[in-house]
C-alpha positions as CSV (number, residue, x, y, z in Angstrom):
1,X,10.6,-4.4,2.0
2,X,13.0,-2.2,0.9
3,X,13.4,-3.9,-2.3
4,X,9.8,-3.7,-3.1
5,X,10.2,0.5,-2.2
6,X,13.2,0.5,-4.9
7,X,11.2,-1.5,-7.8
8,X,8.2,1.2,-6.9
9,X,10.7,4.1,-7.4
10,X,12.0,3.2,-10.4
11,X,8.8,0.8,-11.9
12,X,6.2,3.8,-10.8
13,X,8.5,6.8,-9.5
14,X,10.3,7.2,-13.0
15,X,13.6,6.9,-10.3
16,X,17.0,5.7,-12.1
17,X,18.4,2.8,-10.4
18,X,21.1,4.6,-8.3
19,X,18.6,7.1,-7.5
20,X,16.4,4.4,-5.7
21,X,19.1,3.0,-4.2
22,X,19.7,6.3,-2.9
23,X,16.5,7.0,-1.6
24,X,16.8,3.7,0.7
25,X,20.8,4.6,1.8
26,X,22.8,7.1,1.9
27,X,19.4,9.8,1.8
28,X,17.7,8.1,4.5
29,X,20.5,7.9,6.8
30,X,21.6,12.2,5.8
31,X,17.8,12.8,6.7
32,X,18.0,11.1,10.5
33,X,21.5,12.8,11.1
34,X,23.3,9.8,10.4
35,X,25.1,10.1,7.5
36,X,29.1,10.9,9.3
37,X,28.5,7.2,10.4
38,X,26.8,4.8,7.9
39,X,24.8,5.2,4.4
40,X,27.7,5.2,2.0
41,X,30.6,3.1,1.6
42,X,33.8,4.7,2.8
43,X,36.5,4.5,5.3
44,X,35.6,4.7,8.6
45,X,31.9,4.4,8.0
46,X,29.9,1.9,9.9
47,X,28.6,-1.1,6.7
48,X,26.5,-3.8,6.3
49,X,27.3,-5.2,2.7
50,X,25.1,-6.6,0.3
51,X,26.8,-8.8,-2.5
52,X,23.8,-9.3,-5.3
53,X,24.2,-12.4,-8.3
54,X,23.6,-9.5,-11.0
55,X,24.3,-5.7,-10.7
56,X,20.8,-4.2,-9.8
57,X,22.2,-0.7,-11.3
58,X,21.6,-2.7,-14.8
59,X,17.9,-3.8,-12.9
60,X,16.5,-2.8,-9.9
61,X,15.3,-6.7,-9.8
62,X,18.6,-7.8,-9.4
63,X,18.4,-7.3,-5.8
64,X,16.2,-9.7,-5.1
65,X,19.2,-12.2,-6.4
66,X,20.9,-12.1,-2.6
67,X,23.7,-14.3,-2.8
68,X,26.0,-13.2,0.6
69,X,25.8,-10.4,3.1
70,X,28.5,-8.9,5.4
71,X,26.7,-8.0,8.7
72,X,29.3,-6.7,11.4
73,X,32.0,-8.3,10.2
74,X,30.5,-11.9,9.6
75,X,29.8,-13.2,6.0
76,X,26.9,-15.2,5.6
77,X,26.4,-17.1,2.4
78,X,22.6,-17.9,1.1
79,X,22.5,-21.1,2.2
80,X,22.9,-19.8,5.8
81,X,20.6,-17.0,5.3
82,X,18.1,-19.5,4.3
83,X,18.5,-21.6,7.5
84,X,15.6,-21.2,10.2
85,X,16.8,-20.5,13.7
86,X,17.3,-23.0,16.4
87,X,14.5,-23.1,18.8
């Protein structure tokens, strides 16, 4: 997962925080051409969102601690996330 990737980068890579979190954003997203419409967080940018219980800046394990994420527009609490799909 790209969680595990960040804790390698910073555990193994010597990689501050924000320079893992980086390396799985904004970087990937410059290298594929993408960057004009998504990897940062800025108007008129395409963004899924992330909200974390603790700031993973302060501990790249931190974003294991997934508490609600914005995908196109919709916000999804935990509990939901943890919900299995109908069928």
């Amino acid at each position: 997962s790209l969680i595990t990737e960040m804790e390698a980068l910073v555990r193994y890579g010597g990689m501050s925080t924000i320079d893992a979190m980086r390396a799985t954003t904004s970087i990937p997203a410059a290298a594929m051409g993408y960057d004009r419409e998504f990897g940062s967080i800025r108007p008129g940018m395409l963004a899924d969102l992330v909200v974390f219980g603790a700031n993973p800046l302060e501990n790249i394990r931190a974003a294991r601690d997934v508490r609600t994420v914005v995908k196109d527009g919709r916000i999804f609490e935990l509990d939901q996330l943890l919900q299995r799909p109908a069928g």
